[in-house]
PyMOL CGO cylinders between C-alpha atoms (Angstrom):
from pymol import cmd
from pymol.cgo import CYLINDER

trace = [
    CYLINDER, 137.46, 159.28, 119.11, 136.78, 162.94, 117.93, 0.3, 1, 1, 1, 1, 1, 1,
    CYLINDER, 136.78, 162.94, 117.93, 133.10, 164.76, 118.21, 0.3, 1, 1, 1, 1, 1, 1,
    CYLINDER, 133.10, 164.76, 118.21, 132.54, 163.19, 121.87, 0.3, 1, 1, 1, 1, 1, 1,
    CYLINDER, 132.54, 163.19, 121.87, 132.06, 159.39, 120.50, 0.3, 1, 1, 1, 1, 1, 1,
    CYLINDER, 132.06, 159.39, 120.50, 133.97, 156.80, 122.45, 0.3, 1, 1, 1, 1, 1, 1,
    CYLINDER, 133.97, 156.80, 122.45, 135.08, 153.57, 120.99, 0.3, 1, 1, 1, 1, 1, 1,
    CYLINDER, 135.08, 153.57, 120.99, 132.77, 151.97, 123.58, 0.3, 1, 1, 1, 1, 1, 1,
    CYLINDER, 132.77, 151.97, 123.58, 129.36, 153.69, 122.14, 0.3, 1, 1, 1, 1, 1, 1,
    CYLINDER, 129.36, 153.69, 122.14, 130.71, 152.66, 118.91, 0.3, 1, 1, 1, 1, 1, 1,
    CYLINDER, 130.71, 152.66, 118.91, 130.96, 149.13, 119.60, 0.3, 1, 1, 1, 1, 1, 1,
    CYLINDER, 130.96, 149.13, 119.60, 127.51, 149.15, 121.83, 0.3, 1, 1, 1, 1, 1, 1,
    CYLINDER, 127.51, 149.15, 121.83, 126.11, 150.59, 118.50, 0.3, 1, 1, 1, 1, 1, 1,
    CYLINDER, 126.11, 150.59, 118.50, 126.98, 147.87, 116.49, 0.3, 1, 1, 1, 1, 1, 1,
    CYLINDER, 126.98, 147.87, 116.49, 126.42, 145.34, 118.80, 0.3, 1, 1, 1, 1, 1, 1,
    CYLINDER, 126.42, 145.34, 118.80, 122.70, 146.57, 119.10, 0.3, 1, 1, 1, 1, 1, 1,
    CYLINDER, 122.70, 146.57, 119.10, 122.52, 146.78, 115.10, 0.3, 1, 1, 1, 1, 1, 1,
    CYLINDER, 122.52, 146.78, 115.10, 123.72, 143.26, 114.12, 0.3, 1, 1, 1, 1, 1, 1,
    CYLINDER, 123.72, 143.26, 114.12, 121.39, 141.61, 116.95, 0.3, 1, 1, 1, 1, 1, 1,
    CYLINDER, 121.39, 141.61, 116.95, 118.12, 143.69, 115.48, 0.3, 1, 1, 1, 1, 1, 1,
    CYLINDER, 118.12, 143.69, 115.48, 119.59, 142.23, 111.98, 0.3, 1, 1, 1, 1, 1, 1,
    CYLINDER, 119.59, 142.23, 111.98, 120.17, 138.40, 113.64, 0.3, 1, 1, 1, 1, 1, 1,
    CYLINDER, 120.17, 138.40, 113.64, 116.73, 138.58, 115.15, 0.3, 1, 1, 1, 1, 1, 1,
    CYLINDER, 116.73, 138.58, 115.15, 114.43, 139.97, 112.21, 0.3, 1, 1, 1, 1, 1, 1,
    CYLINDER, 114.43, 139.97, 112.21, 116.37, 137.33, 110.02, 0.3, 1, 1, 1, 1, 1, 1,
    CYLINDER, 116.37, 137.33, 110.02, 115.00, 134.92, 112.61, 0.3, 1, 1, 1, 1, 1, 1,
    CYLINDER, 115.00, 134.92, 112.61, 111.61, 136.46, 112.55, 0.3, 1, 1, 1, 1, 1, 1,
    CYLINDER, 111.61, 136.46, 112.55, 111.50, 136.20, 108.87, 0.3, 1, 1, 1, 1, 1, 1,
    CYLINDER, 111.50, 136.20, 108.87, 112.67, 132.65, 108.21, 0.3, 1, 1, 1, 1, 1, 1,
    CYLINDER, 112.67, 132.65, 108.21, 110.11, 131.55, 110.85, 0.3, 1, 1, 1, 1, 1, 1,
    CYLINDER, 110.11, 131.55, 110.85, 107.32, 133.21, 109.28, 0.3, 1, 1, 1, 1, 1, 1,
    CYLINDER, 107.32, 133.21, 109.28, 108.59, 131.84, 105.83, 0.3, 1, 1, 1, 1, 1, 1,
    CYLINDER, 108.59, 131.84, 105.83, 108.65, 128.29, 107.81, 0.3, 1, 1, 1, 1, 1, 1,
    CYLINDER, 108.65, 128.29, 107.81, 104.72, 128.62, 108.54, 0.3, 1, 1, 1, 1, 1, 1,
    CYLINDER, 104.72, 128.62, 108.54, 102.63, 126.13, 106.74, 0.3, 1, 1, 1, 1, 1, 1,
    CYLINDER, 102.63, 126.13, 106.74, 99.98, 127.93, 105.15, 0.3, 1, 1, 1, 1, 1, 1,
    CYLINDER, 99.98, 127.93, 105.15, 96.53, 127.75, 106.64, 0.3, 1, 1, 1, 1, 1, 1,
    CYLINDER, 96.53, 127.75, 106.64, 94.52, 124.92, 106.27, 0.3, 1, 1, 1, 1, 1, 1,
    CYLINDER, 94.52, 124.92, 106.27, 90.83, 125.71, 104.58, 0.3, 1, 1, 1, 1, 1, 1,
    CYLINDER, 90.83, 125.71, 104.58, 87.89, 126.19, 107.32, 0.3, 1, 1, 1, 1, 1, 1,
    CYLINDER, 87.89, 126.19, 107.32, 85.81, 123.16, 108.19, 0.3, 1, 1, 1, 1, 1, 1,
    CYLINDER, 85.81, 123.16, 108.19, 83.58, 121.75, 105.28, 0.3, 1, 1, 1, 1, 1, 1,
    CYLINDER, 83.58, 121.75, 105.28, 80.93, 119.30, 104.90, 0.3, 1, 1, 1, 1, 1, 1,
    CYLINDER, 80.93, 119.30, 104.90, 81.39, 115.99, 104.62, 0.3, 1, 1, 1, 1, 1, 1,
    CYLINDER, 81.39, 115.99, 104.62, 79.04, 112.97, 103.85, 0.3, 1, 1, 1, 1, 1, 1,
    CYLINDER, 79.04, 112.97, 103.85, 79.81, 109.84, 105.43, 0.3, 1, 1, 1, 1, 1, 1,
    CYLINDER, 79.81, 109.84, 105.43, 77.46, 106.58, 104.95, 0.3, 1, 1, 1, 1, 1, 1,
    CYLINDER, 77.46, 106.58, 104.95, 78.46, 104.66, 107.97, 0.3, 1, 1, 1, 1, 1, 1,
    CYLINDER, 78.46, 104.66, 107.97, 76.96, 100.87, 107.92, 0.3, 1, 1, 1, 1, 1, 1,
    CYLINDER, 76.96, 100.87, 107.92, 74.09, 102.08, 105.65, 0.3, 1, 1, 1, 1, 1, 1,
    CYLINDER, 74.09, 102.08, 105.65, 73.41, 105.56, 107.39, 0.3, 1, 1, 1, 1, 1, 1,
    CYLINDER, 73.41, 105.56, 107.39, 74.38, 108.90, 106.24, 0.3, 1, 1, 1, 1, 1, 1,
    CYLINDER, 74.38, 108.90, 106.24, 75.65, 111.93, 108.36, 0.3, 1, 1, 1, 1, 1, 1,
    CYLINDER, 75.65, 111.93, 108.36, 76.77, 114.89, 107.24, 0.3, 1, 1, 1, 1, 1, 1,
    CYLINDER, 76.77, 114.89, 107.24, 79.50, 116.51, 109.13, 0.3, 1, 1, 1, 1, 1, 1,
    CYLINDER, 79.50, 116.51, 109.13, 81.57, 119.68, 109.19, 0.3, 1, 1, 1, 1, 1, 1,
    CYLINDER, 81.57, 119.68, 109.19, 85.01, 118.56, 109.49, 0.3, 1, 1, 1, 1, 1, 1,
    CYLINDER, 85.01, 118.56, 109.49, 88.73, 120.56, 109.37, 0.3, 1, 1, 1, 1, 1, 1,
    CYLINDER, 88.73, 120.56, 109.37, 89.82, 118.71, 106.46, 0.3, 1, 1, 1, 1, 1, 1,
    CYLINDER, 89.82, 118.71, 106.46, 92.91, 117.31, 108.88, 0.3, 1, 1, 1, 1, 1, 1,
    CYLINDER, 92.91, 117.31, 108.88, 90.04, 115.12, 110.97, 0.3, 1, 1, 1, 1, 1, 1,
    CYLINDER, 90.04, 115.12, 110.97, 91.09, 111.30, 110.07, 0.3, 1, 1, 1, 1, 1, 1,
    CYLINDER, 91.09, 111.30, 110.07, 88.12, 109.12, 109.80, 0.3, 1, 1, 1, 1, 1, 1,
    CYLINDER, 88.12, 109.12, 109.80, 89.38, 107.41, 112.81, 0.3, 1, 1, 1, 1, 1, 1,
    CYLINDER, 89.38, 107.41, 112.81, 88.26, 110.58, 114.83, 0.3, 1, 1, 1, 1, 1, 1,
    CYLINDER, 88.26, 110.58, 114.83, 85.45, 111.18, 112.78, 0.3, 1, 1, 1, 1, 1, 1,
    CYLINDER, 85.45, 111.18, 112.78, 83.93, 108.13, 113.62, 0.3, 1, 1, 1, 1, 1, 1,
    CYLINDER, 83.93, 108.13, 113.62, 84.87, 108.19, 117.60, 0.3, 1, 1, 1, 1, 1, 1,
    CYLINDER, 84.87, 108.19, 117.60, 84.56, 111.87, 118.45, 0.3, 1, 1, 1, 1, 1, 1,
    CYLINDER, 84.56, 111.87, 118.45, 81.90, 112.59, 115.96, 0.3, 1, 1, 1, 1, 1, 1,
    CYLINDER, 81.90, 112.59, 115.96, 79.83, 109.96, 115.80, 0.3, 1, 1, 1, 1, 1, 1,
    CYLINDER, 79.83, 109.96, 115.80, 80.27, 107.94, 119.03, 0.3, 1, 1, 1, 1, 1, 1,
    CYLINDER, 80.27, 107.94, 119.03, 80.89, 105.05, 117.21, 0.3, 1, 1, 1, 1, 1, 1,
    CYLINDER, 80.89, 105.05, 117.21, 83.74, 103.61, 119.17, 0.3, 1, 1, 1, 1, 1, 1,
    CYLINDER, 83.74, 103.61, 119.17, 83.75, 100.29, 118.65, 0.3, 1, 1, 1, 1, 1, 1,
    CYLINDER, 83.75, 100.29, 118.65, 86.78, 101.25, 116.08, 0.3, 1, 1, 1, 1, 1, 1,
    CYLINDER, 86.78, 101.25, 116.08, 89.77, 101.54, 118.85, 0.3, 1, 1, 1, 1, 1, 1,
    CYLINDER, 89.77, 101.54, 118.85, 92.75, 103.93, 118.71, 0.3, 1, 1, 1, 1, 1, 1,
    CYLINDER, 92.75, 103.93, 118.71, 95.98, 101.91, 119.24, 0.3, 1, 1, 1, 1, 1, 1,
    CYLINDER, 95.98, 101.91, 119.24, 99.32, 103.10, 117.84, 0.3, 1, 1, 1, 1, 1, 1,
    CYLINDER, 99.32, 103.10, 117.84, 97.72, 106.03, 115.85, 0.3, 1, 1, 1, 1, 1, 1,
    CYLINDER, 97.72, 106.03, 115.85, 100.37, 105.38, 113.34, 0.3, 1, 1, 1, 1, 1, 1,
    CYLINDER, 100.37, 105.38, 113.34, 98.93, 102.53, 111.18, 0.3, 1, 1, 1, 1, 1, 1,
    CYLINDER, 98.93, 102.53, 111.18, 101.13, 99.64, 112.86, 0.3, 1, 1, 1, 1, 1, 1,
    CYLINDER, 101.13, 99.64, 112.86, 98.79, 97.86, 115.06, 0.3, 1, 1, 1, 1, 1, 1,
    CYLINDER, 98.79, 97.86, 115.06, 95.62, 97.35, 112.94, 0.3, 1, 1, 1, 1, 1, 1,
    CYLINDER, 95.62, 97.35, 112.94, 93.37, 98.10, 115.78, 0.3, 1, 1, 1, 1, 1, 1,
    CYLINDER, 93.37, 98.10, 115.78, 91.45, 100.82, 113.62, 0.3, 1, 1, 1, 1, 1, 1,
    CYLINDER, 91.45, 100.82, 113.62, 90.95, 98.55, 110.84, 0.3, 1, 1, 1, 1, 1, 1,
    CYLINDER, 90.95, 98.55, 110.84, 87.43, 99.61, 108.89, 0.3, 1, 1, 1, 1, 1, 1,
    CYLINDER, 87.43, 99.61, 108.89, 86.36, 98.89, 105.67, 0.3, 1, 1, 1, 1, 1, 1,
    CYLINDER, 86.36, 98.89, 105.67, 85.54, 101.33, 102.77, 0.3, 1, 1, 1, 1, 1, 1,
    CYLINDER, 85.54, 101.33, 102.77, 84.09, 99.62, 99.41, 0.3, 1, 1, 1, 1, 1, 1,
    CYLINDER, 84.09, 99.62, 99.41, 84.69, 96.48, 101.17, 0.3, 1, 1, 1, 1, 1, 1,
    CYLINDER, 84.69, 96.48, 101.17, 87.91, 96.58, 101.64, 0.3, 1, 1, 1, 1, 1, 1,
    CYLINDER, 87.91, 96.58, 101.64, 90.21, 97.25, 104.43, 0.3, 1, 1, 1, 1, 1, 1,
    CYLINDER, 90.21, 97.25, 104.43, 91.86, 100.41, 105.62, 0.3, 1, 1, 1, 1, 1, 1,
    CYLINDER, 91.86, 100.41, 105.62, 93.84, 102.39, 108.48, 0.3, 1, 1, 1, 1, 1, 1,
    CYLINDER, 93.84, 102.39, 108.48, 91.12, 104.79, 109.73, 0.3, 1, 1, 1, 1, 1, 1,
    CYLINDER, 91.12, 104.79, 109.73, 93.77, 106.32, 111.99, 0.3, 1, 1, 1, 1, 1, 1,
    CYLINDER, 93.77, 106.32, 111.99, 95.67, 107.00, 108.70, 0.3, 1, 1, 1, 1, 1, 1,
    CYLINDER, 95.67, 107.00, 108.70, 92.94, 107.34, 106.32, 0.3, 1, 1, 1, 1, 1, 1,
    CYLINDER, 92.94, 107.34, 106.32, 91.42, 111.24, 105.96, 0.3, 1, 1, 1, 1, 1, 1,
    CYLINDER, 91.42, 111.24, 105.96, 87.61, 111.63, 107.17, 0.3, 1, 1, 1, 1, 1, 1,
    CYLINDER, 87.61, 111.63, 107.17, 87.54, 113.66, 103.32, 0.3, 1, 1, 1, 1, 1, 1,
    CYLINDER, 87.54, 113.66, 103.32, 89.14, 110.94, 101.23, 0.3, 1, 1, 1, 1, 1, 1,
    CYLINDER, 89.14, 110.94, 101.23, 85.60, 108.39, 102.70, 0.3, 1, 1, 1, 1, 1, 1,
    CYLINDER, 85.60, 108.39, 102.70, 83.13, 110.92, 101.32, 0.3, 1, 1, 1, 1, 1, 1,
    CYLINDER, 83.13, 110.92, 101.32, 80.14, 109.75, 99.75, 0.3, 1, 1, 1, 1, 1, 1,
    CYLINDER, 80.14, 109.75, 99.75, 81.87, 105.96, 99.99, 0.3, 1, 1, 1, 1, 1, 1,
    CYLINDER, 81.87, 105.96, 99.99, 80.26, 103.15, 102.46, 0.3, 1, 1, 1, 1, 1, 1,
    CYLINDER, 80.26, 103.15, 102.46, 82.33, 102.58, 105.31, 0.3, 1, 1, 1, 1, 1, 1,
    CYLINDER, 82.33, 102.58, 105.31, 81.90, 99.60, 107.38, 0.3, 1, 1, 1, 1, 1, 1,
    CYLINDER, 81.90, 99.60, 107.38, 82.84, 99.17, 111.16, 0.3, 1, 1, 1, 1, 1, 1,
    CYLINDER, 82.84, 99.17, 111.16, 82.35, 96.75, 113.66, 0.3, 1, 1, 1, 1, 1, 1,
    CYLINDER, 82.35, 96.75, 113.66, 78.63, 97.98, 114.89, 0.3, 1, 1, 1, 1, 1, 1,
    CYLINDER, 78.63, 97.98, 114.89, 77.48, 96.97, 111.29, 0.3, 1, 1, 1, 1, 1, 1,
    CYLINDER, 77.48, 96.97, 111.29, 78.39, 93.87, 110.85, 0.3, 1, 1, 1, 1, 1, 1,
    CYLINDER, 78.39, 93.87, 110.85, 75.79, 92.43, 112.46, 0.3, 1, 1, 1, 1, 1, 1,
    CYLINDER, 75.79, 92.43, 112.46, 72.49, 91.69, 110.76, 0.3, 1, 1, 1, 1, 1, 1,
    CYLINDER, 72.49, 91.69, 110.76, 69.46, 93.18, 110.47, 0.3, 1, 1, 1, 1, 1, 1,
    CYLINDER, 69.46, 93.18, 110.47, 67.72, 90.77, 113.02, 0.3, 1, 1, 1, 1, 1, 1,
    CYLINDER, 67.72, 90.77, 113.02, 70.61, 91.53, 115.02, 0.3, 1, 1, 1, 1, 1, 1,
    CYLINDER, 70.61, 91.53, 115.02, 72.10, 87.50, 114.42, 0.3, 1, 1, 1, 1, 1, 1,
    CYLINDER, 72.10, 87.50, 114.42, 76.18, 88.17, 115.03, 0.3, 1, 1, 1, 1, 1, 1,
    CYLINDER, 76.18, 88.17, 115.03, 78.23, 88.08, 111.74, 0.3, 1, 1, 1, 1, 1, 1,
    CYLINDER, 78.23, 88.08, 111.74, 79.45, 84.07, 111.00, 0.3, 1, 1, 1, 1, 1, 1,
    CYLINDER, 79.45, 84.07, 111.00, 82.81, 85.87, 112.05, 0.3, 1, 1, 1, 1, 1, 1,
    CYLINDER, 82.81, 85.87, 112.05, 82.07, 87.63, 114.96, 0.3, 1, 1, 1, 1, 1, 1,
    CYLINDER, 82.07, 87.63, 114.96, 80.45, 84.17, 116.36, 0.3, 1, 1, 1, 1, 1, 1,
    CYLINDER, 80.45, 84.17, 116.36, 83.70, 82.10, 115.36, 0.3, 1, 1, 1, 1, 1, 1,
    CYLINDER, 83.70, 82.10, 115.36, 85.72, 84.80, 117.56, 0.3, 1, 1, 1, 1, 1, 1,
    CYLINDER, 85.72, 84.80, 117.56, 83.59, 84.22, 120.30, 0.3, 1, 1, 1, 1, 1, 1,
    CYLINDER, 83.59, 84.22, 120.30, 83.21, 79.83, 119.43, 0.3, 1, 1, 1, 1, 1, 1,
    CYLINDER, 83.21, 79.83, 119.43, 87.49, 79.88, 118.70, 0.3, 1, 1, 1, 1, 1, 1,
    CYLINDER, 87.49, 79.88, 118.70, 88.25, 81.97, 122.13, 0.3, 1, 1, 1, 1, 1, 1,
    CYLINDER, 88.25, 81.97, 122.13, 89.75, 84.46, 119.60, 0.3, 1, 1, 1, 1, 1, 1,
    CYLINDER, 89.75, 84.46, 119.60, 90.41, 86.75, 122.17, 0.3, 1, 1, 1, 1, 1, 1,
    CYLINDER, 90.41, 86.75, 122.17, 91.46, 87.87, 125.43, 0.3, 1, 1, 1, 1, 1, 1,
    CYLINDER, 91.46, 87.87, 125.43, 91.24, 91.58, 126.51, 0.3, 1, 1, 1, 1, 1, 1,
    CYLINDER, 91.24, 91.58, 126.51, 89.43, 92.44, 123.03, 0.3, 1, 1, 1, 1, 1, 1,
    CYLINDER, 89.43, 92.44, 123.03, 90.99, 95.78, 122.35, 0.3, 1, 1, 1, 1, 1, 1,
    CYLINDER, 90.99, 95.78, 122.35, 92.10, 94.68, 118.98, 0.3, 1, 1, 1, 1, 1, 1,
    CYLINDER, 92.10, 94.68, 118.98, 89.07, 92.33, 118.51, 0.3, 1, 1, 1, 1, 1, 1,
    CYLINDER, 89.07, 92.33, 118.51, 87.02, 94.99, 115.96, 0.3, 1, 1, 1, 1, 1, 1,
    CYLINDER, 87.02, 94.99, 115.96, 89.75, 95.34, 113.75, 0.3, 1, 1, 1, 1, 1, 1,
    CYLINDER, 89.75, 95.34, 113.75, 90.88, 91.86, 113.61, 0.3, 1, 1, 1, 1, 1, 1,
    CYLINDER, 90.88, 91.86, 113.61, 87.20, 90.89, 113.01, 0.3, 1, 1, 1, 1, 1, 1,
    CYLINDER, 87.20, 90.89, 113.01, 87.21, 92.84, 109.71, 0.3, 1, 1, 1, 1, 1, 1,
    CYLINDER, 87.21, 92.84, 109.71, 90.28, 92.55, 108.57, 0.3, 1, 1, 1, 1, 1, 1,
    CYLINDER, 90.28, 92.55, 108.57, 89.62, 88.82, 108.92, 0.3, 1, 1, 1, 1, 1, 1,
    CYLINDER, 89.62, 88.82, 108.92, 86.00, 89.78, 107.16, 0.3, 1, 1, 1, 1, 1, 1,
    CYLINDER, 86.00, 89.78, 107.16, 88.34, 91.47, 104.43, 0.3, 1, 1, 1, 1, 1, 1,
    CYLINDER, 88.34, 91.47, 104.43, 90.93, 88.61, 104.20, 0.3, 1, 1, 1, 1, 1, 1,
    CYLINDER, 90.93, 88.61, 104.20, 88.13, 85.90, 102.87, 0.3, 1, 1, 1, 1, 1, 1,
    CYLINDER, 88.13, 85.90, 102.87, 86.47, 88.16, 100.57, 0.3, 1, 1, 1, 1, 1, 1,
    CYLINDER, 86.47, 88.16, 100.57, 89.54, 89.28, 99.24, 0.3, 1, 1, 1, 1, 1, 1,
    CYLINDER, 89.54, 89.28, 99.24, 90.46, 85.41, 98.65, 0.3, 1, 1, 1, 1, 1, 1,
    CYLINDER, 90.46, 85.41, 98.65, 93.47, 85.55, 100.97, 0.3, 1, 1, 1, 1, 1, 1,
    CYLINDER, 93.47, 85.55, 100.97, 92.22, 82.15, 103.09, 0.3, 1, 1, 1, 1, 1, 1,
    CYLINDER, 92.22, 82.15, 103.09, 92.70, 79.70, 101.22, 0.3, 1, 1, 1, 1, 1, 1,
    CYLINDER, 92.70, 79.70, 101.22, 95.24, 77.80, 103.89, 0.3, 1, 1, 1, 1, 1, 1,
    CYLINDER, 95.24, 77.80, 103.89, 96.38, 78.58, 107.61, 0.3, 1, 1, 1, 1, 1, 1,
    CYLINDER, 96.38, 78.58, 107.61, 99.64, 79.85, 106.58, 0.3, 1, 1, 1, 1, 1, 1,
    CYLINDER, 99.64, 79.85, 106.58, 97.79, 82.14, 104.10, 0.3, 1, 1, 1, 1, 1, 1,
    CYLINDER, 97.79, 82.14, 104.10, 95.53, 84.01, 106.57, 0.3, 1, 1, 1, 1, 1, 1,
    CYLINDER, 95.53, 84.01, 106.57, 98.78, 84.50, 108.96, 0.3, 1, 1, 1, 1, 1, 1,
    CYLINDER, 98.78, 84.50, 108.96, 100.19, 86.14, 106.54, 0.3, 1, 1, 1, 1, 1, 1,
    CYLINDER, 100.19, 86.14, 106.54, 97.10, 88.49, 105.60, 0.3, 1, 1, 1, 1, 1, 1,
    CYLINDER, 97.10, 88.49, 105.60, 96.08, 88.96, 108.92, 0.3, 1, 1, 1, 1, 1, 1,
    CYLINDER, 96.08, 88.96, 108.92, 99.96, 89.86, 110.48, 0.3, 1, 1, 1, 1, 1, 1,
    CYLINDER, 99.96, 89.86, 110.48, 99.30, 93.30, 110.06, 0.3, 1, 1, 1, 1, 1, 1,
    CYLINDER, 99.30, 93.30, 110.06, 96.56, 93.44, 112.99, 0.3, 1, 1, 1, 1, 1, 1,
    CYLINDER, 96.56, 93.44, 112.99, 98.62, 93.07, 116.32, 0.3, 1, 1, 1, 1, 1, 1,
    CYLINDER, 98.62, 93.07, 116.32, 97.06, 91.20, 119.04, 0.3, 1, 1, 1, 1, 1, 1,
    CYLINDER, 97.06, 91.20, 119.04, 99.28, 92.42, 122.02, 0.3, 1, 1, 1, 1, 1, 1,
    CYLINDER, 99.28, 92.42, 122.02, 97.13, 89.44, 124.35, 0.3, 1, 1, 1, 1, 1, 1,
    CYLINDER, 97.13, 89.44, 124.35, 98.74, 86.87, 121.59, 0.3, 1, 1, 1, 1, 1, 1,
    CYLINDER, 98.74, 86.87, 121.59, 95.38, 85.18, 120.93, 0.3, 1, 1, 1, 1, 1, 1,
    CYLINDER, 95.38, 85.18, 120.93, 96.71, 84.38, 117.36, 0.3, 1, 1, 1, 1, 1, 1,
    CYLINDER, 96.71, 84.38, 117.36, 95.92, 80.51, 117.71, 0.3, 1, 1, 1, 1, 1, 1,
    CYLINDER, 95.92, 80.51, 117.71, 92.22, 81.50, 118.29, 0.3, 1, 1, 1, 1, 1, 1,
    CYLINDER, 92.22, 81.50, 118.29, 92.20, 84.13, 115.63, 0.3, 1, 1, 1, 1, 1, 1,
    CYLINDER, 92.20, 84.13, 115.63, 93.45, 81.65, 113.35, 0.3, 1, 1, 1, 1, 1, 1,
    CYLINDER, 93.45, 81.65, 113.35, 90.58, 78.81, 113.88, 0.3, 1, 1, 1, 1, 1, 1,
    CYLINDER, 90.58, 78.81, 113.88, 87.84, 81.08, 113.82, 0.3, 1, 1, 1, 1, 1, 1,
    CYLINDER, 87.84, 81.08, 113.82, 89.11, 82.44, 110.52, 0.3, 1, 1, 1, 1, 1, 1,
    CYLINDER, 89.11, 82.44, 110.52, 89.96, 78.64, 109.14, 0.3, 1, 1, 1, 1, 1, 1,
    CYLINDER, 89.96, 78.64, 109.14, 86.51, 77.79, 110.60, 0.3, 1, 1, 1, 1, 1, 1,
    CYLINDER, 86.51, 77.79, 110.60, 84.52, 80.39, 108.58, 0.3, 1, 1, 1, 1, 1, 1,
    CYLINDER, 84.52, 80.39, 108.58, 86.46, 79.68, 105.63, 0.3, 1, 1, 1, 1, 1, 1,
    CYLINDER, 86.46, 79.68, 105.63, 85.52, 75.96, 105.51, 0.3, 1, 1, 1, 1, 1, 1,
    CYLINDER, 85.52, 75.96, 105.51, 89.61, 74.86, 106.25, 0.3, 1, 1, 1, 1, 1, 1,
    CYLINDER, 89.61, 74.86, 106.25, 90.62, 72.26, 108.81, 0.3, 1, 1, 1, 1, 1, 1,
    CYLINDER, 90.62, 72.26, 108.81, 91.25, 73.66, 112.28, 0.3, 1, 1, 1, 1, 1, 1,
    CYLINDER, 91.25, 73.66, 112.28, 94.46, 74.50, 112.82, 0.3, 1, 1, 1, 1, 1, 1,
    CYLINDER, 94.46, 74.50, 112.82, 97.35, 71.33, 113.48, 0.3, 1, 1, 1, 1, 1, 1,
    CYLINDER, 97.35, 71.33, 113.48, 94.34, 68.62, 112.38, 0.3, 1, 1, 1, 1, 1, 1,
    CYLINDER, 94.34, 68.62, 112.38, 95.68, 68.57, 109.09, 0.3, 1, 1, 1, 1, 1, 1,
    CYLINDER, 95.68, 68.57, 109.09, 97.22, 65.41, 109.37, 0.3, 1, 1, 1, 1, 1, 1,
]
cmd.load_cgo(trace, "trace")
């Protein structure tokens, strides 16, 4: 090539211009592929069995987290983490919910009940919790909170009116011990039904 310029600087030229050009392409796509920045921490008001607190939470926190990590009340277990096992079953308005999926933001101001209020102000048990403990309704008792409340939940919401009814309102708690048979007399027994196989 004329003027001192080999074919060789030519082609290390270009080489070096289209990687700069692959690379900021790359650069920009990644910054367009940011989510945009979630807003600082914020307060919060929970009113956990009856109390209030007042946290400042990033508005990511589930109320799962916000109850274990924040509050140290860890009665409410982390199982799956992904709303399939039921472990982290509270109740909000008196009715049941996923803490793990439910956001620490979405409970504000609302009463939230776990597992260390359900017991009475003289500190009697709840009729359930005493039927887990009369039925054998469970084994390791990881998942024993939230099937307590969901099984609290499944009565008031009118789902026990036979055995086969609170199996099916009470299959989406996992009991990985398979203490089902015990779950399923103390829940009969609270609900006034006939134990479980005395029906005829």
């Amino acid at each position: 090539m004329s003027d001192g310029v080999s074919r060789r600087t030519v082609l290390k030229t270009g080489a070096a211009a289209t990687a700069a050009g692959s690379i900021g392409l790359h650069i920009s796509a990644a910054r367009t592929a940011t989510p945009p920045a979630m807003d600082g921490a914020g307060p919060v008001v929970l009113r956990i069995n009856g109390e209030r607190y007042q946290l400042d939470l990033d508005p990511r926190t589930s109320l799962l987290d916000a109850l274990r990590e924040h509050l140290d009340l860890t009665g409410t277990k982390k199982g799956c983490d992904h709303g399939q096992c039921g472990a982290c079953t509270v109740l909000i308005d008196g009715r049941r919910v996923l803490a793990c999926l439910t956001l620490a933001v979405q409970a504000d101001g609302r009463p939230v009940t776990t597992i260390e209020g359900l017991r009475g102000p003289d500190g009697r048990l709840h009729p359930m919790q005493q039927a887990f403990i009369d039925h054998d309704a469970l084994q390791c008792g990881y998942c024993t909170p939230g099937q307590i409340l969901s099984a609290v939940a499944c009565l008031s919401e009118g789902h026990a009116g036979s055995v086969d009814e609170i199996r099916e309102y009470m299959s989406g708690n996992l009991c990985r011990c398979a203490a089902y048979d015990g779950i399923t007399a103390a829940i009969a027994a609270v609900a006034g039904l006939p134990a479980p196989g005395s029906e005829a």
